[in-house]
N, C-alpha and C positions, 0 to 999 in steps of 0.2 A: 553389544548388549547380549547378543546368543551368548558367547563363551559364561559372562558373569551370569546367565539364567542356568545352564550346563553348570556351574562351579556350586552353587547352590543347591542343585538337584544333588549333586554328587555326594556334597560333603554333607548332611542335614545336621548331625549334633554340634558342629561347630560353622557357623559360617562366616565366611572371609569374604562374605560382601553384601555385610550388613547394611549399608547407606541403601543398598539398590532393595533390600525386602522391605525398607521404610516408605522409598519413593523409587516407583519402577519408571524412570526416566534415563534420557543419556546422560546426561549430566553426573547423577548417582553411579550407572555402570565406567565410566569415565574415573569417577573419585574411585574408586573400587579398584578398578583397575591400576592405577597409579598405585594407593596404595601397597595394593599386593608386591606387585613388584619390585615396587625401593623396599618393603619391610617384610615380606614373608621372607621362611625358608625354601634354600634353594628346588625341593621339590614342590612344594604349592607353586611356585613362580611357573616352573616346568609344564605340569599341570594345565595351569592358566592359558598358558601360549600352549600346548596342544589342543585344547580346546579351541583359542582362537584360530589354528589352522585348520580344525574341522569345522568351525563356524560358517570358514569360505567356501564350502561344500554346501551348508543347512539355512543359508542366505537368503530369503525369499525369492531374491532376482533370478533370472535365466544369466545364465555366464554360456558362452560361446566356447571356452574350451577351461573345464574347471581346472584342470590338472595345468594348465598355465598359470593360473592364478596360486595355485600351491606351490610351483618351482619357483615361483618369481618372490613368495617372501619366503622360503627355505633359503632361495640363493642369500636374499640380507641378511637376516637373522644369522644363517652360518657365516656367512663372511664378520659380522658383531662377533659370535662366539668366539672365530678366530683371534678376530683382533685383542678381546681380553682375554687369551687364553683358555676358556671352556671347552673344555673336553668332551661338547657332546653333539653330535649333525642332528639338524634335521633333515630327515627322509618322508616320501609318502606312505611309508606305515609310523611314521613316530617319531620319536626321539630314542638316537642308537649312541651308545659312545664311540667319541672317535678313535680311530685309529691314527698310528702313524703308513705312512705311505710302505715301506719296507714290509 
């Protein structure tokens, strides 16, 4: 739900997660979220998911070691990226393009 309140804040003139300023519920950020991703442009998507990696920072709960929790879904996500080909890592400042090893 942070990221989709984040997305909203961010973007005001057009927003990409409409369902959730209707009804501020999981459910709505969930539809939102889905949406964005199978049908926005590839940078709104980008966007989204940096948000949701800083969400895991801005979380209400206490986390024991935050920065585990940000390697642990960098490591999926870049391992995803890999596997379809996307040329971009995530890192703890962001989203970098990848490089090749060489």
């Amino acid at each position: 739900m942070y990221s989709i309140i984040l997305l909203n804040e961010l973007y005001k003139v057009k927003s990409y997660a409409k369902n959730f300023l209707e009804r501020k519920d999981l459910k709505s950020a969930v539809e939102d979220f889905k949406r964005i991703f199978l049908e926005e442009d590839q940078d709104v998507v980008f966007e989204l998911l940096s948000l949701y990696a800083l969400s895991i920072f801005k979380y209400p709960y206490t986390y024991i070691n935050k920065w585990e929790d940000i390697d642990k879904f960098a490591e999926r996500i870049n391992d995803i990226f890999t596997q379809f080909g996307i040329n971009v890592h995530l890192t703890r400042l962001g989203f970098i393009p990848r490089q090749e090893k060489r």
